[in-house]
C-alpha positions as a printed NumPy array, in Angstrom:
array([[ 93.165, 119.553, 119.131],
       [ 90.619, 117.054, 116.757],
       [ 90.124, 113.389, 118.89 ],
       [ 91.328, 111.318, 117.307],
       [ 89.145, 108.937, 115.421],
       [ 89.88 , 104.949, 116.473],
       [ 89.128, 103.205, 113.149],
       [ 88.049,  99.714, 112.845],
       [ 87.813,  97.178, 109.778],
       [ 84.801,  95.073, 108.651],
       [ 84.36 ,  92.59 , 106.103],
       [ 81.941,  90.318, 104.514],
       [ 82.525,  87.107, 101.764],
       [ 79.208,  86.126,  99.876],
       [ 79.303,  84.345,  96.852],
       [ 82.969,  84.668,  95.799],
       [ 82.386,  88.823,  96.642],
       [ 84.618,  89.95 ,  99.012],
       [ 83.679,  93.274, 100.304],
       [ 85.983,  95.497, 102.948],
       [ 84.99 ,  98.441, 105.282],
       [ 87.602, 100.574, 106.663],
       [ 85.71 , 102.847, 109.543],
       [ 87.637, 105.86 , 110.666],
       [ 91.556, 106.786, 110.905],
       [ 93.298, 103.211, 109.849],
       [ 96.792, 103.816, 111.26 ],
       [ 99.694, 101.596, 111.19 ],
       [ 98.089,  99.778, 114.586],
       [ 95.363,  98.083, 112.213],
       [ 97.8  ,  96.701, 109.616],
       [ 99.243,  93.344, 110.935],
       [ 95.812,  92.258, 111.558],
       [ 94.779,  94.017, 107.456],
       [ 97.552,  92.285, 106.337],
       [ 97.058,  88.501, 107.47 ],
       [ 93.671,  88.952, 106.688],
       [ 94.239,  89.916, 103.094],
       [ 96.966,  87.315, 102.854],
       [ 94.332,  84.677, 104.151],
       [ 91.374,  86.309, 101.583],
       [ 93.4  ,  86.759,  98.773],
       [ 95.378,  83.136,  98.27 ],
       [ 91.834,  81.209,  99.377],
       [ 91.151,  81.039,  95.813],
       [ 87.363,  81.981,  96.944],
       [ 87.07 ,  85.31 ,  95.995],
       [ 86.524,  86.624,  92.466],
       [ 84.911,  89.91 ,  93.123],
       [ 86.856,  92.781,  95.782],
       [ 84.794,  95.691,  97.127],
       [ 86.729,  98.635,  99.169],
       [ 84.518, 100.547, 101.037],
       [ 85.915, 103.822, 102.077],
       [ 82.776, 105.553, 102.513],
       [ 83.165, 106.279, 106.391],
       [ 87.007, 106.302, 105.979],
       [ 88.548, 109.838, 107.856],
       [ 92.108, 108.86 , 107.187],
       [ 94.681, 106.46 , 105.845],
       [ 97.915, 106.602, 106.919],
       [100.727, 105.537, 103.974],
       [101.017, 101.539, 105.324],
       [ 97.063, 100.785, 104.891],
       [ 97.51 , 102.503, 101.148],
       [ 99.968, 100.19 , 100.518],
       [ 97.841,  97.284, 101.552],
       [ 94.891,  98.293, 100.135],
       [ 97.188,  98.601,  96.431],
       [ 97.918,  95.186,  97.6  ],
       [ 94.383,  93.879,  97.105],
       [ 94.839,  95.569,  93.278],
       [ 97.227,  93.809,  92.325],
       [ 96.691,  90.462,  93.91 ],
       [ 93.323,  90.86 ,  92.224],
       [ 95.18 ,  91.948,  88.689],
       [ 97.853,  88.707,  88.942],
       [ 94.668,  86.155,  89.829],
       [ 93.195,  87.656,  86.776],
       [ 90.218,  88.283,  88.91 ],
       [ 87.719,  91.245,  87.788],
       [ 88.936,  95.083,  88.502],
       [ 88.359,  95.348,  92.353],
       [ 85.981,  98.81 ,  93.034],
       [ 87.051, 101.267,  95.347],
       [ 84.474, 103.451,  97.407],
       [ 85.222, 106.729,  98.657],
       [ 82.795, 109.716,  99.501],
       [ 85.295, 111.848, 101.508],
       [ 86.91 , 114.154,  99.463],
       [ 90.713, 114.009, 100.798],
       [ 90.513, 110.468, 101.312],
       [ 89.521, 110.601,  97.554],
       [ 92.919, 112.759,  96.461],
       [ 94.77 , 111.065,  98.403],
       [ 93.216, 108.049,  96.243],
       [ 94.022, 109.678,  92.861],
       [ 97.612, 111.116,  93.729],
       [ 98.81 , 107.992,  94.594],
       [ 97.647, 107.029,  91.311],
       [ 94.851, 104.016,  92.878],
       [ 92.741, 105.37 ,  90.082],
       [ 95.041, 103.22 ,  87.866],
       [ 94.019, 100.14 ,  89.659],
       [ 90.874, 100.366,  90.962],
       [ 87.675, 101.446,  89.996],
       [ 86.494, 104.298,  91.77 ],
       [ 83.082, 104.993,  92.867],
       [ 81.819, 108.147,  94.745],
       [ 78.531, 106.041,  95.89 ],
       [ 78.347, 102.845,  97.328],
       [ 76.723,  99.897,  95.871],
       [ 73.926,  98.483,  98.36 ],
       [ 74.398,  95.249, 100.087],
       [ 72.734,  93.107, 101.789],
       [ 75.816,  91.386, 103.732],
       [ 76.588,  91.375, 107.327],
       [ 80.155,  92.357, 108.039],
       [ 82.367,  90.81 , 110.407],
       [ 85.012,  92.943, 112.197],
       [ 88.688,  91.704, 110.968],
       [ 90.594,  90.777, 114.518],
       [ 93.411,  92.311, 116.08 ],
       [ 96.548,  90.726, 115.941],
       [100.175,  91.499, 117.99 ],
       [103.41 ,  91.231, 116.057],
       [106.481,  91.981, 116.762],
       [108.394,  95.097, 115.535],
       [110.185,  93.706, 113.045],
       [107.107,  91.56 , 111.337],
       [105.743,  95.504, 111.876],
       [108.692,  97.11 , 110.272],
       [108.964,  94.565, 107.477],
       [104.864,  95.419, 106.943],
       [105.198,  98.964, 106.692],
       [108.388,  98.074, 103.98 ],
       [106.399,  96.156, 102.   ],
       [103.16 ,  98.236, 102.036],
       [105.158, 101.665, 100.563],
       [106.875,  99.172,  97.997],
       [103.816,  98.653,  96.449],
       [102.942, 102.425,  97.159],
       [106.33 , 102.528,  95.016],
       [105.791, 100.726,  92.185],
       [102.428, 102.449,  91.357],
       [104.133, 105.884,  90.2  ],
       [107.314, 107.998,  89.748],
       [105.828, 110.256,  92.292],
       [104.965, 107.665,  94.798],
       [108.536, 106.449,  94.275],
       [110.118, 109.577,  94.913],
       [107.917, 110.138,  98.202],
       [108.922, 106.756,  99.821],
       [112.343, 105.492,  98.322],
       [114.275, 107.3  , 101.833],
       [111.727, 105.927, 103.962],
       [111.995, 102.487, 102.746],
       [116.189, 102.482, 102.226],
       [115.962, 103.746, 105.848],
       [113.766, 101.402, 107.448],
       [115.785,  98.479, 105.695],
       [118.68 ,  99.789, 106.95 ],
       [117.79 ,  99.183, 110.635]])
């Protein structure tokens, strides 16, 4: 049986750039914290420039997708530039272009050096229906990026808001 991989996430502001490291498996346990930091990030009106780095990224369960489309189209209705992507692992990559990310992101196999040091984004405790309504709301967005992505998540979601 493969250990399981404890991910962590990092992430740096310089300059209006706004780069973010996901490290390891990013499971549903990481996204409250993900979440209120984007939310935080994203309405500060400081960043212009997004950089996801996936490059030592081993999984991504469906929720952190949905957050990281988030960033996408946050980035797409502050008319900021095309937020990059980074991935070198090649499922984490498909995974990528199935869900159809290549759509809104730019995609990069290689990561652009920096110079920033990264701060790790703090864990936060929430209740499990702020959790529930987070997972909801990250495979909405998963949703509205293709039929397919629709089709894979529309029970999950109906059932989750049914509870």
């Amino acid at each position: 049986m493969k250990e399981q991989n404890e991910g962590a996430i990092f992430y740096a502001m310089r300059d209006s750039h706004y780069v973010i490291k996901f490290i390891g498996e990013i499971r549903l346990t990481l996204c409250g914290a993900l979440d209120r930091h984007l939310e935080r990030v994203l309405s500060s009106g400081e960043c212009q420039h997004v950089l996801v780095d996936l490059t030592e990224s081993d999984f991504l369960d469906s929720t952190t997708l949905g957050l990281i489309a988030k960033i996408a189209i946050r980035a797409k209705e502050q008319k900021l530039a095309d937020p990059v992507l980074v991935s070198v692992n090649a499922d984490v990559t498909r995974t990528l272009l199935n869900m159809g990310f290549d759509r809104i992101f730019v995609i990069l196999d290689s990561l652009p050096e920096t110079v920033t040091e990264l701060k790790q984004v703090p864990m936060v405790q929430e209740s499990l229906e702020a959790t529930q309504q987070r997972i909801i709301n990250a495979h909405k967005v998963l949703m509205s990026l293709n039929e397919s992505n629709y089709q894979a998540f529309c029970n999950l979601v109906s059932t989750l808001e049914e509870k």
